[in-house]
C-alpha positions in Angstrom: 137.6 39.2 66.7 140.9 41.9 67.0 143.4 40.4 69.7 144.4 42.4 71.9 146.7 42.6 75.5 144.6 43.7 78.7 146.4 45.1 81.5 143.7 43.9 84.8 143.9 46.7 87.2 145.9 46.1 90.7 148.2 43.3 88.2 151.7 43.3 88.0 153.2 45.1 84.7 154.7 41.3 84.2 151.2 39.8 83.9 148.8 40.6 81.1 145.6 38.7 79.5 145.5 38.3 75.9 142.5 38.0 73.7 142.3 36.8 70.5 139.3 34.3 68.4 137.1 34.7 71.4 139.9 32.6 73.6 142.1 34.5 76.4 145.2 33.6 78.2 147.1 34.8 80.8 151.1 35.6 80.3 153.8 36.3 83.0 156.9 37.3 82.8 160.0 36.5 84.6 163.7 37.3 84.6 165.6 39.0 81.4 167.7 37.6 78.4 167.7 38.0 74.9 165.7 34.9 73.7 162.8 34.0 75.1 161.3 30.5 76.9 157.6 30.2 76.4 156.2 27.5 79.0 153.2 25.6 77.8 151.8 23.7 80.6 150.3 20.2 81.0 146.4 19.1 81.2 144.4 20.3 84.5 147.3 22.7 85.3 148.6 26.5 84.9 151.7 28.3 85.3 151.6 28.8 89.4 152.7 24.7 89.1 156.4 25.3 87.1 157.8 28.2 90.0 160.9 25.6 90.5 161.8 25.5 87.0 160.7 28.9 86.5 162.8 30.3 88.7 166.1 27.9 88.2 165.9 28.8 84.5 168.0 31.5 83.3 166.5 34.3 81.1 163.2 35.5 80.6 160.6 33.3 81.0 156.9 33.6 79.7 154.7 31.1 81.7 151.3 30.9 80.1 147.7 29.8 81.9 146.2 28.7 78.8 142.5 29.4 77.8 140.7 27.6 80.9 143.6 26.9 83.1 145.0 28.7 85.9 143.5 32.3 86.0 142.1 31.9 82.7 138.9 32.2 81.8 137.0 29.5 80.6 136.0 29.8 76.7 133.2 29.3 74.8 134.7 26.5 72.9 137.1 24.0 74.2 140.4 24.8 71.9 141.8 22.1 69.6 145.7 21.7 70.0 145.7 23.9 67.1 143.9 26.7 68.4 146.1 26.7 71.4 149.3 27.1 69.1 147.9 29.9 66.7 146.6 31.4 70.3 150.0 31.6 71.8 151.6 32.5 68.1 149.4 35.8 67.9 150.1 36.7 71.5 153.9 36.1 70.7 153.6 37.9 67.5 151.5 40.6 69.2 154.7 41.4 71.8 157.6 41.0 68.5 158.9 38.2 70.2 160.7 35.4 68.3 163.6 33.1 68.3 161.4 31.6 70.8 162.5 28.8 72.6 159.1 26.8 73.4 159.0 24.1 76.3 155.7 22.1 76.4 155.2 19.8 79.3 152.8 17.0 78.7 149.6 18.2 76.8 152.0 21.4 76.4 154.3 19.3 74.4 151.4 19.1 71.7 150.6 22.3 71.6 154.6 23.5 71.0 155.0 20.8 68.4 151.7 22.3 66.9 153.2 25.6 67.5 156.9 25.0 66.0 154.9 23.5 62.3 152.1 26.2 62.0 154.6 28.8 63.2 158.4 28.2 62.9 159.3 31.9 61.7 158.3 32.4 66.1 160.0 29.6 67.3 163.9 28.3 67.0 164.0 25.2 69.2 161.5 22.9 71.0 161.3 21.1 74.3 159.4 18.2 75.0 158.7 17.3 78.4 156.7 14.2 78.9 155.2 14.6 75.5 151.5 13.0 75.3 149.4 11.1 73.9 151.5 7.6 73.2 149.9 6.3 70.1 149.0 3.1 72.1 147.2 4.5 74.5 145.1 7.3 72.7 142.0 7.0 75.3 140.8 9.3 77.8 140.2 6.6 80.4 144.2 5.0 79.1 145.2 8.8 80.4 143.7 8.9 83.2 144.5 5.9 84.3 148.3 6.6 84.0 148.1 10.0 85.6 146.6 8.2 88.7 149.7 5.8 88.7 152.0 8.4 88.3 150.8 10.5 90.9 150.7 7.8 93.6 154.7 8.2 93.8 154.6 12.1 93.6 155.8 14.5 95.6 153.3 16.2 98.1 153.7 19.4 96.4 153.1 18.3 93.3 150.2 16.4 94.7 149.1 19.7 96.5 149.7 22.3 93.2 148.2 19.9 90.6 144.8 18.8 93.1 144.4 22.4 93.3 144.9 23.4 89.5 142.3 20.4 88.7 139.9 22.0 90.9 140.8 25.1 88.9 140.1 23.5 85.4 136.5 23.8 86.0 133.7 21.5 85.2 134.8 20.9 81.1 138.2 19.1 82.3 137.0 15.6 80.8 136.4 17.6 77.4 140.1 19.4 77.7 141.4 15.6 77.7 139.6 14.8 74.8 141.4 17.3 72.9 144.6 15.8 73.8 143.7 12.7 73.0 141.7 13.2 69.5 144.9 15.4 68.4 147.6 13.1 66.3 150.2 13.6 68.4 152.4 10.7 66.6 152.0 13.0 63.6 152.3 16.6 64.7 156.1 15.2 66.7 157.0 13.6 63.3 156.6 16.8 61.2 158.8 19.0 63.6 161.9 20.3 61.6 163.8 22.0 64.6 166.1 21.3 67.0 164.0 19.6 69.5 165.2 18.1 73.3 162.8 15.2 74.7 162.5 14.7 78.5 161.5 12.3 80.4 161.2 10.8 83.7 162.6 7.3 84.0 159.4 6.2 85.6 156.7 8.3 83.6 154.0 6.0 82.2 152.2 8.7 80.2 155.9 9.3 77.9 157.3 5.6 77.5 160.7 5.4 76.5 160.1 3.5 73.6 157.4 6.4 72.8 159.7 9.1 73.3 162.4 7.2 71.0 159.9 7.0 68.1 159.4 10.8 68.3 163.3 11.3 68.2 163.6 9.0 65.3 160.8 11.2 63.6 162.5 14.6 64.4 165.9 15.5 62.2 167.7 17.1 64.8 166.6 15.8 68.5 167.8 14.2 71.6 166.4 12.2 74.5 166.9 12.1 78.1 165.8 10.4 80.9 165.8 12.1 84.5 166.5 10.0 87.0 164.0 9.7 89.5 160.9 11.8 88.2 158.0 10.2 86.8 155.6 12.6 85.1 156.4 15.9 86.9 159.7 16.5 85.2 159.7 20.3 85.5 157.6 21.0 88.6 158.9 19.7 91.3 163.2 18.9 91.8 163.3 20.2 88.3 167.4 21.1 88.5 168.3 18.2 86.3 165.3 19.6 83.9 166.5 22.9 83.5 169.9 22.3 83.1 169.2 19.9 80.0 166.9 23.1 78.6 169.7 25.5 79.2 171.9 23.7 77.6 169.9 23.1 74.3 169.2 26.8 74.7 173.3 27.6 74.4 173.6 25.3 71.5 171.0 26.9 69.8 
């Protein structure tokens, strides 16, 4: 099936829905700047979630809803981490953007790594915020479980945006976290060849530190830091620490 970008009537010119293999996702704009940011978002959420670091980051922004999140609709199939990243590739590709600079936050940090391998002529630099699924721990009850502990500590808006962007993921949300989980995570960090910045919260349980280590060892050219703290919500809630760490991998790049 031919891709293609849908303008919804009454919709900002900065939002648009893009089609392509049957799957659709929903891209909005913000800011200007040469090179662009490209914000994958986590399991059960959508873009509405990131406005703090969204709007503390400087330069254009793309913040996606990814097939079945957010305003998204719901496809046929539920998308392998794979799918995702060729999904967002063609929609990049279909606007000419590149030198990309794409930040995945927790399941979004397995779809950017998928992205940056199957992809790197889009993409010049990776973040990895939270990245999922720790290799001990590849289980969807193991998940679920540590997404209840995180969130116990939360912040009430995060608690608010993500209860309401759960409700949102619609009935197939136990399938989407079976595609995180079934994807080799361990394997798709380990083949990433460039520049990469890992973040994480000094209390999230779903991104150990000794996880997030192993993933830097992997990488040629990466960094860790922790944010003191955050648990699992590095870039949606407080996320000034976040985005200065991005925009300075950004310069560098």
């Amino acid at each position: 099936m031919p891709s293609r970008l849908l303008a919804p009537e009454h919709t900002p010119a900065s939002v648009v829905e893009f089609e392509h293999g049957g799957a659709t996702l929903v891209a909005e704009t913000f800011g200007v700047g040469e090179r662009p940011f490209v914000l994958l978002h986590g399991i059960g959420m959508g873009r509405s979630v990131y406005l703090d670091f969204v709007h503390r980051l400087k330069g254009r922004v793309i913040a996606l809803d990814l097939p079945g999140f957010g305003e998204a609709p719901e496809p046929e199939r539920t998308l392998t981490m794979q799918r995702h990243a060729d999904l967002v590739a063609a929609f990049l590709r279909s606007t000419g953007e590149s030198g990309v600079v794409a930040i995945g936050h927790s399941m979004g940090s397995q779809i950017a790594a998928e992205l940056a391998n199957r992809h790197p002529g889009v993409v010049d630099g990776v973040v990895l915020a939270g990245p999922t699924v720790n290799s001990a721990a590849r289980s969807i009850g193991a998940q679920a479980a540590y997404l209840l502990w995180d969130l116990i500590g939360e912040r009430p808006i995060v608690l608010w945006r993500g209860a309401r962007e759960y409700l949102r993921g619609g009935p197939h949300l136990i399938r989407k976290i079976r595609a995180t989980v079934v994807h080799d995570a361990k394997e798709a960090y380990s083949r990433i060849r460039l520049p990469t910045l890992v973040l994480r919260g000094e209390s999230d349980p779903l991104a150990p530190v000794t996880w997030c280590r192993d993933i830097v060892a992997a990488i040629p050219d990466a960094e860790l830091h922790e944010i003191d703290g955050h648990g699992h919500s590095t870039l949606i809630s407080d996320s000034g620490h976040a985005t200065a760490l991005v925009q300075g991998f950004a310069a560098r790049l």
